[in-house]
N, C-alpha and C positions, 0 to 999 in steps of 0.2 A: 715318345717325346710329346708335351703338350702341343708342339704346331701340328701336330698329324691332327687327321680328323678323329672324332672319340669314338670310342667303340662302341658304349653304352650310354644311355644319356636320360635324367630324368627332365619334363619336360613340363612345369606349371604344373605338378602333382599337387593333390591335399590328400590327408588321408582323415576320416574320421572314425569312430568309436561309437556309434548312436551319435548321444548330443554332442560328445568331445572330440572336438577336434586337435589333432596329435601334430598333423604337419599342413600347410598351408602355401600356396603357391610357391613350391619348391623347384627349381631348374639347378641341376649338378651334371658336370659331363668326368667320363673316363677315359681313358688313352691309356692304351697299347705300350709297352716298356716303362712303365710309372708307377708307384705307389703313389695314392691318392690316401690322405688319413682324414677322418671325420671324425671331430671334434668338437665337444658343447657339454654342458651341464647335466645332469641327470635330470631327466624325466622330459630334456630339450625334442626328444623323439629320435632320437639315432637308430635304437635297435628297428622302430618301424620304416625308417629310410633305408637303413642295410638289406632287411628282409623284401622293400620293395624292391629294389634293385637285382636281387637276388632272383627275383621271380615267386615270394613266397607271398607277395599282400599283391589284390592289386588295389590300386591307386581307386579314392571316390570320385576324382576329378584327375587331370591329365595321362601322360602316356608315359612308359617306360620305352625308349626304342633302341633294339640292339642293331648293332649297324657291322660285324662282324660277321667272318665267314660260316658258313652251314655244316656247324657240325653236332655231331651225335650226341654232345654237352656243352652246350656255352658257355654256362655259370656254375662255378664250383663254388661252396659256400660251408662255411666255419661257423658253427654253432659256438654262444660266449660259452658253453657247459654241455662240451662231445661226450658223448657214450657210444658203446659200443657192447654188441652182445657179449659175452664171458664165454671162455672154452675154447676161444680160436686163438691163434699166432695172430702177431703183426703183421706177418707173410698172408697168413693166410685171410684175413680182413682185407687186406687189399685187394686180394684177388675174389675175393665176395665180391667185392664194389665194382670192379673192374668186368666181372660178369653181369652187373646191374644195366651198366651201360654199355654193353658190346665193346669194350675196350681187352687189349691186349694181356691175358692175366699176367706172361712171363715178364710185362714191364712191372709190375709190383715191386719187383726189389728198385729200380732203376728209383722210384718214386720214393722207397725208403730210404735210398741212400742220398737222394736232394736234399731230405730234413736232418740227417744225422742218426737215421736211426737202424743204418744196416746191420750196425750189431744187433740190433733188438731184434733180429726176423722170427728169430724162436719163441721168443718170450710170448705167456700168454698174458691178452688184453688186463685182464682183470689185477696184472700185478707190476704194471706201468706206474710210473710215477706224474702229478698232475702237469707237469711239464712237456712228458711224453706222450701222454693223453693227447695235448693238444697237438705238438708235434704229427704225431700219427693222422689228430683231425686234418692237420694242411693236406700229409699225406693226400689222404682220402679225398679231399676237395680239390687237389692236381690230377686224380685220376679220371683216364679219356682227353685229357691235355684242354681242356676248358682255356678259351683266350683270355678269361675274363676270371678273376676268383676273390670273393668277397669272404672278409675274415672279419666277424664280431669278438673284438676283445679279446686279440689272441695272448696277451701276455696278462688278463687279470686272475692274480691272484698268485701269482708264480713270483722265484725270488727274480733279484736283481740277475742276476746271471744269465738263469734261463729267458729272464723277459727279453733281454737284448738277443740271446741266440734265436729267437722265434722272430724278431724284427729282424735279422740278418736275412732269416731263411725268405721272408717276403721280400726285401729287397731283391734279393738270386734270383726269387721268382718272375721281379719285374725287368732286371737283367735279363730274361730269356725271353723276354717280350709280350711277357702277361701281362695284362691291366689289374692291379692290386689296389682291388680298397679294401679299408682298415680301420676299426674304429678302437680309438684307444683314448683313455684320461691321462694317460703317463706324455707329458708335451716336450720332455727331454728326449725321449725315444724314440718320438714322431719326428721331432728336429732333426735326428741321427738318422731317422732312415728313409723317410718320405720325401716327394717330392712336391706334392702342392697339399692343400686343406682346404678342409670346407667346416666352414664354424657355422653350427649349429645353435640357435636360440631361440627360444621358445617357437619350434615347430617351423621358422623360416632358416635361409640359409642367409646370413648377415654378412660373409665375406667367403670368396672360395679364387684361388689360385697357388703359384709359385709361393713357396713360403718365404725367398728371397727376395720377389719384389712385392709380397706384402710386410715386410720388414722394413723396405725403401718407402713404400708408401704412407707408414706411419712413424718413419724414420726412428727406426728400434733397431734395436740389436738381440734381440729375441723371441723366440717364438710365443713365450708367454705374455709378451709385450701388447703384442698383435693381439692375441687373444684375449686380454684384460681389453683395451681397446674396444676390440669389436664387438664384446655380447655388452657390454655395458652396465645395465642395469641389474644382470643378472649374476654379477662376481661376488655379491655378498651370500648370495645362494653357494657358489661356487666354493666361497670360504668356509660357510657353516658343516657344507659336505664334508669338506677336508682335513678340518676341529674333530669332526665326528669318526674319521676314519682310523 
């Protein structure tokens, strides 16, 4: 629940590229039983905010601070485009991972059948479908029970069907009292399963809480309301993406 204190938290971050800078005095917090979805334009810098959080950039300026218990993986984390070596099971990838971090291999099914994929234990990697693909990613990024699990774009490029069963499977997740963030362009899905957002625009964080009382606050009744609203200047960009998609 957002009143609890947050688990993870970005703290006045910037992040730069040599000359370019990507993000800029950035503060975003996470909590423990929540999906968190992050939200903005392309090129706004998400995938560099996700990967910071993650533990995978560090920040040129400010702190990342995790404020969760000590354990053997903190942050589990979903690449927008998983791979995985060829020749193994799904069984048995798991339990690769699972040997990466000192976690229990015999839970590997337990972690398959959270995403839907217990039938799949057999099957080898290489003949999944892009849906399962990423499925299996969540998988893999729940293994060693991480409080915390950061997913980049887990439903781009997948149909309608499977995008919502991969948003259900995050939500379970944060039912179980993981702190889930999410970044996704799909704003009907994010509505369906998240519980706050943080909009993203050009490398600042423009608005971030409950999507319910920023709904109230800009007196809209949708979440793409909010979000036309809050990047502002930057929704013709937003449209031209969209023409183009």
């Amino acid at each position: 629940m957002t009143d609890t204190p947050p688990i993870l938290e970005a703290i006045d971050i910037d992040h730069d590229y040599g000359a370019v800078s990507v993000l800029q005095d950035v503060s975003a917090t996470l909590h423990r039983g929540t999906v968190t979805a992050l939200i903005g334009p392309n090129g706004s810098g998400k995938t560099t905010l996700i990967r910071s959080l993650a533990g995978l950039h560090e920040p040129t300026a400010g702190e990342i601070a995790y404020h969760g218990p000590d354990t053997a993986r903190r942050i589990g984390y979903l690449p927008q485009h998983p791979a995985f070596r060829p020749g193994f099971t799904t069984l048995e990838t798991l339990q690769f991972y699972a040997s990466l971090v000192g976690a229990d291999e015999t839970a590997a099914m337990t972690h398959l059948d959270r995403v839907g994929l217990a039938d799949a234990a057999d099957r080898p990697v290489e003949a999944l479908s892009g849906g399962m693909t990423r499925l299996l990613g969540i998988a893999q990024a729940t293994i060693g029970d991480p409080p915390v699990v950061v997913l980049d774009e887990p439903g781009s490029g997948l149909d309608p069907g499977m995008s919502m069963h991969v948003f259900d499977v995050a939500a379970d997740l944060a039912d179980d009292g993981i702190a889930v963030l999410l970044s996704s362009h799909d704003l009907e899905l994010v509505e369906r399963a998240a519980d706050r957002v943080l909009v993203l625009s050009n490398g600042r964080i423009v608005r971030q809480g409950v999507i319910a009382d920023l709904q109230d606050e800009f007196d809209v009744d949708s979440l793409w309301s909010v979000y036309e609203t809050a990047i502002g200047g930057d929704l013709d960009t937003v449209r031209v993406q969209g023409e183009r998609a």
